[in-house]
C-alpha positions as CSV (number, residue, x, y, z in Angstrom):
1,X,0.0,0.0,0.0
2,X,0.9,3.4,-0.4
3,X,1.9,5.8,2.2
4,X,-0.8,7.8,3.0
5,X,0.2,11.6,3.0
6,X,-0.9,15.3,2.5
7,X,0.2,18.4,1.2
8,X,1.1,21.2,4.0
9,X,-1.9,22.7,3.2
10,X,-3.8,19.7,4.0
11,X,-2.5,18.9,6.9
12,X,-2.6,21.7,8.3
13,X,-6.1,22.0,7.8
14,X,-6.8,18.6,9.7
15,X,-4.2,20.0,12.2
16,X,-6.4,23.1,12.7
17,X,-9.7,20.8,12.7
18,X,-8.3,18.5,15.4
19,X,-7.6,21.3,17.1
20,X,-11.3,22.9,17.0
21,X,-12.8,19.3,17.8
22,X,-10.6,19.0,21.1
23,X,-11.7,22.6,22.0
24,X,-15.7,22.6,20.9
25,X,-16.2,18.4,22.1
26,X,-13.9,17.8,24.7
27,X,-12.9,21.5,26.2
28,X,-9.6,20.8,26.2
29,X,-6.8,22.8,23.8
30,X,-4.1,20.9,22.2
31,X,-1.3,22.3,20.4
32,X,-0.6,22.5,16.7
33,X,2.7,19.5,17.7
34,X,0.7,17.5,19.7
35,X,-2.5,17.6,16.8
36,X,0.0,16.8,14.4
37,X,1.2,13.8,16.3
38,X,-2.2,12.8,16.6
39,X,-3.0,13.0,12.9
40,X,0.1,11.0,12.1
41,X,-0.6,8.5,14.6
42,X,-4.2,8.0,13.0
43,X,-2.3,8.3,9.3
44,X,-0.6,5.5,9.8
45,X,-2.6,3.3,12.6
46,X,-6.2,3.7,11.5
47,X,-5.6,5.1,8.0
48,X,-5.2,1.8,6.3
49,X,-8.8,0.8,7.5
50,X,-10.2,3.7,5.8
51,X,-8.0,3.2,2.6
52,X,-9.3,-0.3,2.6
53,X,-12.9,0.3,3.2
54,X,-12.7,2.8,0.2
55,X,-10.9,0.0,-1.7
56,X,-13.7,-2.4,-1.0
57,X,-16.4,-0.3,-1.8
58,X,-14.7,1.1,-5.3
59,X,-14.3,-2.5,-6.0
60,X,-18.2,-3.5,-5.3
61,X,-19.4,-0.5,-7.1
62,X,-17.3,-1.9,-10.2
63,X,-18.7,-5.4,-10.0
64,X,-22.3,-3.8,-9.8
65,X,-21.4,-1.7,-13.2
66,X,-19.6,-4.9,-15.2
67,X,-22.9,-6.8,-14.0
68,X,-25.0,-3.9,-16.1
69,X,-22.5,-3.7,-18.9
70,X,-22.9,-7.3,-19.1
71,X,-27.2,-7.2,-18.7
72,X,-27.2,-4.3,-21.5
73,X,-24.7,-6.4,-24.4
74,X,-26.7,-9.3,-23.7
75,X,-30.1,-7.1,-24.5
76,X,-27.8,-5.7,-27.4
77,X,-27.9,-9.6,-28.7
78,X,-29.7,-10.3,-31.7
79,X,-31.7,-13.5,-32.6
80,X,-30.0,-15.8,-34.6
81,X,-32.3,-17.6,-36.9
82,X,-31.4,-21.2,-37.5
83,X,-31.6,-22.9,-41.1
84,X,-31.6,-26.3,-42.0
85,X,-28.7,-27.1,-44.4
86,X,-29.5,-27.3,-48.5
87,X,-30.7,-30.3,-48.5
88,X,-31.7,-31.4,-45.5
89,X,-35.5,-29.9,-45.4
C-alpha cells in the first residue's frame, strides 16, 4: 500500500480541525505539535482501515457496473435464426 500523505496545506487543515474538535467536544486545547502527532498517529494506525474500506467499496461499485454492462450487451444480442442445411428440409 501506499503511504498515506498530505500536502502542507492539508495537513494543516486537519491539524487546525483537530484542534477545534478537542476545544468545541472535549474542552480541552491541544497544540498544533501535539495535533500533528495525533493525525500521524491515525495516518498511519487507522488510515489503512479507511483506505481499505474505500478500496472495497470502489471494488463493489465496479462489480455492480460490469454486472449492467454485461445485462445491457446481452439485450444488445440479436436473434439468430437457424436454417436447416441445403438439402436437409
Amino acid at each position: 500500500m501506499k503511504k498515506i500523505s498530505f500536502s502542507k496545506e492539508e495537513k494543516a487543515a486537519i491539524v487546525a480541525r483537530i484542534q477545534h474538535y478537542f476545544s468545541d467536544e472535549l474542552d480541552q486545547t491541544i497544540g498544533a505539535l501535539p495535533a500533528e502527532f495525533l493525525l500521524d498517529f491515525f495516518t498511519t494506525e487507522i488510515g489503512p482501515h479507511f483506505y481499505n474500506q474505500g478500496l472495497r467499496d470502489a471494488h463493489a461499485a465496479l462489480m455492480t457496473k460490469m454486472e449492467d454492462f454485461g445485462e445491457a450487451i446481452y439485450l444488445l444480442e440479436k436473434e439468430a435464426i437457424s436454417h436447416s442445411p441445403p438439402g436437409k428440409r
